[in-house]
FIPA-177916 format. One record per residue: residue in one letter; x, y, z of N, C-alpha, C in turn. Coordinates in steps of 0.02 Angstrom, whole numbers. Layout:
BEGIN
{residu->a; n_u->X; n_v->Y; n_w->Z; ca_u->X; ca_v->Y; ca_w->Z; c_u->X; c_v->Y; c_w->Z}
...
END
This chain:
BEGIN
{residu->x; n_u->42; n_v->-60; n_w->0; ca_u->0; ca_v->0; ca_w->0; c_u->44; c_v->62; c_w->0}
{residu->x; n_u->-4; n_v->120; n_w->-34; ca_u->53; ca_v->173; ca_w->-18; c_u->57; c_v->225; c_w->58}
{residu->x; n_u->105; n_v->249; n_w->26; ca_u->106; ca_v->307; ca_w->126; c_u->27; c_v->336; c_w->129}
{residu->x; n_u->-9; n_v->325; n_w->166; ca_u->-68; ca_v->390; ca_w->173; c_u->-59; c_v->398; c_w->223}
{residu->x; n_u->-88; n_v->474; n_w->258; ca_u->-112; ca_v->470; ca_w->321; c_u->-153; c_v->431; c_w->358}
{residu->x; n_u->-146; n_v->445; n_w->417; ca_u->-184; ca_v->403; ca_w->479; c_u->-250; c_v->405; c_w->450}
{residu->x; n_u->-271; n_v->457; n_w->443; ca_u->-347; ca_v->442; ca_w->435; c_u->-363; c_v->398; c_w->366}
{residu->x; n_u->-334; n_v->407; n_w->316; ca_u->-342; ca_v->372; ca_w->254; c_u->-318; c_v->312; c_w->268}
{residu->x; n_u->-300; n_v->274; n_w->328; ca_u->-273; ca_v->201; ca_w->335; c_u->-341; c_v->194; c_w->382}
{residu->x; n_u->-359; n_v->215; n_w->421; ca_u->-433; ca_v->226; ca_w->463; c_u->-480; c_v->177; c_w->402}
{residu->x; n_u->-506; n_v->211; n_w->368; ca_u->-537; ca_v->232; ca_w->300; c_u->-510; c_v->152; c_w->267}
{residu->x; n_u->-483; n_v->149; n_w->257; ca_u->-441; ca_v->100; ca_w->222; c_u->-470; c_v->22; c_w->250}
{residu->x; n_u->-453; n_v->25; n_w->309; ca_u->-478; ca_v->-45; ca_w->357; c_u->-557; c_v->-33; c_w->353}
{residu->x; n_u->-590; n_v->7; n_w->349; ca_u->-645; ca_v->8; ca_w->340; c_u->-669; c_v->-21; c_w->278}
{residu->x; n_u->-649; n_v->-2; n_w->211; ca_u->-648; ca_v->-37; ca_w->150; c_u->-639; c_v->-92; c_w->141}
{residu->x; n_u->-609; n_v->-122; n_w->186; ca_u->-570; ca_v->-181; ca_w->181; c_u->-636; c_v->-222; c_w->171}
{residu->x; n_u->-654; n_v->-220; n_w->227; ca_u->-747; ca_v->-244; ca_w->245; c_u->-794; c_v->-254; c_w->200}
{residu->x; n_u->-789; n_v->-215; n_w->133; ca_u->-815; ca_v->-203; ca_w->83; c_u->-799; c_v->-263; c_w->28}
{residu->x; n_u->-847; n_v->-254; n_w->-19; ca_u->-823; ca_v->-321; ca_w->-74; c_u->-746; c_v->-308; c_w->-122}
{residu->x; n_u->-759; n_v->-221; n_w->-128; ca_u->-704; ca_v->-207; ca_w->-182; c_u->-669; c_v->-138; c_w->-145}
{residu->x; n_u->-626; n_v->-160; n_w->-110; ca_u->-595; ca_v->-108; ca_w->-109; c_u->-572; c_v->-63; c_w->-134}
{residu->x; n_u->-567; n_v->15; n_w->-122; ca_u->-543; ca_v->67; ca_w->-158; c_u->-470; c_v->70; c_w->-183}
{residu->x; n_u->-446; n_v->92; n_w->-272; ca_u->-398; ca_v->104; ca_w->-265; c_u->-336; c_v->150; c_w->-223}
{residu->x; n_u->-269; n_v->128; n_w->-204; ca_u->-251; ca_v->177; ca_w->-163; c_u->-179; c_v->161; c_w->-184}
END
């Protein structure tokens, strides 16, 4: 994955959850 901020890794594990995660 690339560098994001804290909150965009927040965000991120949240997606995870999801069927298709967002590109990042």
């Amino acid at each position: 994955m690339m560098e994001v901020p804290t909150l965009a890794i927040q965000k991120t594990s949240t997606w995870t959850t999801l069927p298709s995660p967002p590109l990042t």
